[in-house]
N, C-alpha and C positions, 0 to 999 in steps of 0.2 A: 277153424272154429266150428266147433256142433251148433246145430239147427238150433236148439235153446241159445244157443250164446251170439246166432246171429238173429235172433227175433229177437233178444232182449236188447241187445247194440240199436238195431233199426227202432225200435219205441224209444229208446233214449234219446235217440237223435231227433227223432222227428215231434219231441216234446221240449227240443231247443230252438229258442225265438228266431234268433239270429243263425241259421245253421251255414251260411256264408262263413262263420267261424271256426267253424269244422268241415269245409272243406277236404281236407286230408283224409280226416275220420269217413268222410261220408262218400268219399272215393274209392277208399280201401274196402271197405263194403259192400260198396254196388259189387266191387269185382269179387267179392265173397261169396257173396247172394248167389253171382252167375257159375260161379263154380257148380253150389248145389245145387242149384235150378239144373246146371247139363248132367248131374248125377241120374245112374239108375235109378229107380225108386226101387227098395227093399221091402216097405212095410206100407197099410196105408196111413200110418201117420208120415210118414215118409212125403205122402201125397199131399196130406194136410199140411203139410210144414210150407212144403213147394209152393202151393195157392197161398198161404199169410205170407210167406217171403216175399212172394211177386206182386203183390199187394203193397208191402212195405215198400219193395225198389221202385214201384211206378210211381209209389206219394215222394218217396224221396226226393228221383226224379223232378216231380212235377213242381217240387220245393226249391229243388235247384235251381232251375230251369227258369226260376219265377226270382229269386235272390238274386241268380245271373243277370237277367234280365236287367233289374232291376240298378243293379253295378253299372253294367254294361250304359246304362242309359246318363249316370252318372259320369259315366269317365268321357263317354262322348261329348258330353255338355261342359265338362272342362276344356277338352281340346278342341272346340269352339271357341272357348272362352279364350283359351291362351293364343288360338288363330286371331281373336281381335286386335290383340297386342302388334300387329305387325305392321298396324297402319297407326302404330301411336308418334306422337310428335315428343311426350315426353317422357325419353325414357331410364332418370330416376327413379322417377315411382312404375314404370311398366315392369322394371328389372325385380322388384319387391313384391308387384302383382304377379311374374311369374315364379318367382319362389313358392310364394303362398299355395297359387293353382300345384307348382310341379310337388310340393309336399301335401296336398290332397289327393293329388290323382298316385301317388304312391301308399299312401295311407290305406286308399280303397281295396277290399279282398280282391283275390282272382275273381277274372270271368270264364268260359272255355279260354283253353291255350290259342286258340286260333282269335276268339273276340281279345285277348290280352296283348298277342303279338301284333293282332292289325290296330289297336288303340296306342298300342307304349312306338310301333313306328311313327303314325303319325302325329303324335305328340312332340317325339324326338326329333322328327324333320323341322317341324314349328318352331322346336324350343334352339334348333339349329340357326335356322333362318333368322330369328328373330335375336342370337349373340350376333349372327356376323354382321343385320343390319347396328347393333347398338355398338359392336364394334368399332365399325366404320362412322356412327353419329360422333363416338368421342374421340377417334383420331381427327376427324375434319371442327370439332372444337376447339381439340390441343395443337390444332393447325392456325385455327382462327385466334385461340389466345396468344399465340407466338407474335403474329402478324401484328396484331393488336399490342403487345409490349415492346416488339422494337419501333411501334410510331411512336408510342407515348415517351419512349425513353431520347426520338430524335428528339420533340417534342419539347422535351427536356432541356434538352442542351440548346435547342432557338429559344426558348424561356431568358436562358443563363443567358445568351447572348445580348438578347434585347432589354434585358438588365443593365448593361454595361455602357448600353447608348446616350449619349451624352443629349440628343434631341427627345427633350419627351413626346412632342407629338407625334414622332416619327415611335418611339415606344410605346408609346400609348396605342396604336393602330396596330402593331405588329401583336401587342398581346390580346386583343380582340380577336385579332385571325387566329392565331393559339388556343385562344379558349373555344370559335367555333371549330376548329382542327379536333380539339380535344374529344369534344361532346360527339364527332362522329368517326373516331378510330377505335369505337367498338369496345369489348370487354375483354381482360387479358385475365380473367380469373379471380376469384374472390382478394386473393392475399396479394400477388402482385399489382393488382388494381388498387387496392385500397394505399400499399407504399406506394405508386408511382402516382396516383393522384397527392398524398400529402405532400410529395417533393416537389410538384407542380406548382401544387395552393400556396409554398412556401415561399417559393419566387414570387408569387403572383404579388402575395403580400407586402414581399419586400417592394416590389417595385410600387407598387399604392401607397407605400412609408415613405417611397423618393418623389412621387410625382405628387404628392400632398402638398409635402414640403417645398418642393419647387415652386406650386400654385403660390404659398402662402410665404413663401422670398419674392414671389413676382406681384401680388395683390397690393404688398410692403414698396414695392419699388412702383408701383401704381400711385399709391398714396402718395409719394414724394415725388413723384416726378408730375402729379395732377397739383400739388401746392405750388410747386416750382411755374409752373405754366398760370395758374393764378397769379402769382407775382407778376411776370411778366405784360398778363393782361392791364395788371395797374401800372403799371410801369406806363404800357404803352398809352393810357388812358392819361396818366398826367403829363405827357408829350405830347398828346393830343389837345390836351386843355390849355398847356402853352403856346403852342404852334407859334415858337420864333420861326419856326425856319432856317435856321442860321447850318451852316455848313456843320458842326459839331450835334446839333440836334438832329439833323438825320442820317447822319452816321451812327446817332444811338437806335434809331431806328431801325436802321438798317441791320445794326448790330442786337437785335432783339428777334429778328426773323429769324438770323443763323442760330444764337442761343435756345430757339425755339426746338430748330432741326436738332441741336445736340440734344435735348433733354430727350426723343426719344418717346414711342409712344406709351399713353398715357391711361390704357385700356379703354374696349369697345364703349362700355356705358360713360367715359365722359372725353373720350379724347377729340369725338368730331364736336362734341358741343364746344369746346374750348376754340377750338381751331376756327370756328367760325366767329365766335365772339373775339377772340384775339383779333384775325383776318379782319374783321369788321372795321376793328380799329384802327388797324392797318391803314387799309384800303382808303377811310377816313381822312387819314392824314395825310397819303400824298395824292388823295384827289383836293383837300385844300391847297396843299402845293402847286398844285398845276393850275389850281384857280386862282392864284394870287401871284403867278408869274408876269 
């Protein structure tokens, strides 16, 4: 390039904002400049050209040097940033926050080759560290949701089983333990958890369809077997009222005790009240017995 055409280059460049965007241009330059700067000098424009040149290359310089800087302080403050990532606990959104950083700190112009290659290694060792930590967070998840779907799936199958059980209270206890089993064998993952919980809740249900209905056959056989023990009670009360005595009257006595035992109990809320008012009667009748012997 002639000395006109390298003063004209250097005022152009150095009348652009951003000259970190010309890098190349402003590289290729300097070493132009230096050429003619180590030339003889011919003429004394030749001399004058040399002093505006060297003029030019030290403001370039100083523009660079100041742009670089300037980079430079930017790319570090990223891999900072993306070092923070390595103590993160979550890392779906960490993996998204180092995309974002690693497509910034790419975006950013060169700095010198030497501030480029010591920022882009330590970025690189960071963005290393911090796959093989996220690495290993979701092989030891797809470890834990394994673990976690073959309990729920045993889980499963003692559900089915205690289904089948013909004692519901003895069912009734076991799907309690099941359900607190359930709540602590963990997450086996969005989709396999959400099927192996409706397969679960589907048992669950049936078996609360069986044990309803069982309450409410036995509430049913409560109600008859408490009317039946009523009877009785009158029964015993007009053998009480009669009190022959007679060999056949307390054989039906007698025989009102065992009918008692066959019926069977009569549920908690009335079968001791019955038993005592019956017994009462009871007790009535062959203490007049023995007092009239």
């Amino acid at each position: 390039m002639t000395k006109d055409e390298l003063i004209n280059k250097a005022k152009e460049l150095l009348e652009v904002e951003d000259i970190s965007s010309k890098s190349k241009e402003v590289n290729f330059l300097e070493k132009e400049i230096n050429k003619f700067l180590n030339k003889e000098e011919d003429t004394l424009a030749d001399k004058d050209a040399k002093d505006e040149l060297a003029k030019y290359l030290n403001e370039l310089k100083t523009r660079k040097e100041s742009i670089f800087g300037s980079i430079y302080e930017q790319k570090k403050a990223l891999v900072l940033k993306a070092n923070d990532l390595l103590n993160t606990t979550n890392f779906k959104k960490a993996s998204d926050d180092m995309n974002v950083i690693f497509n910034e700190f790419k975006g950013l112009p060169h700095c010198s080759k030497k501030q480029d290659d010591e920022l882009w290694g330590d970025f690189k060792r960071i963005k290393d560290e911090f796959n093989e930590k996220r690495q290993a967070y979701f092989d030891g998840l797809r470890a834990a949701y394994k673990a976690s779907k073959e309990a729920k799936v045993a889980l499963i199958n003692e559900a089915k089983e205690a289904l089948e059980l013909e004692n519901i209270k003895e069912a009734s206890s076991r799907f309690d333990s099941l359900m607190a089993r359930w709540k602590n064998s963990g997450f086996a993952g969005k989709k396999d958890d959400d099927e192996l919980w409706n397969e679960f809740n589907e048992i669950r249900k049936a078996f609360y369809v069986k044990k309803e209905a069982y309450f409410k056959d036995k509430q049913k056989q409560f109600i008859e077997r408490v009317a039946k023990k009523e009877d009785l009670i009158k029964r015993a009360r007009i053998l009480l009222a009669n009190s022959d005595f007679t060999h056949e009257e307390i054989s039906k006595v007698k025989e009102l005790r065992k009918e008692w035992k066959e019926i069977g109990f009569a549920g908690k809320e009335k079968d001791d009240e019955l038993w005592n008012e019956f017994n009462g009667v009871v007790n009535k009748y062959f203490d007049s017995l023995n007092s009239n012997k």
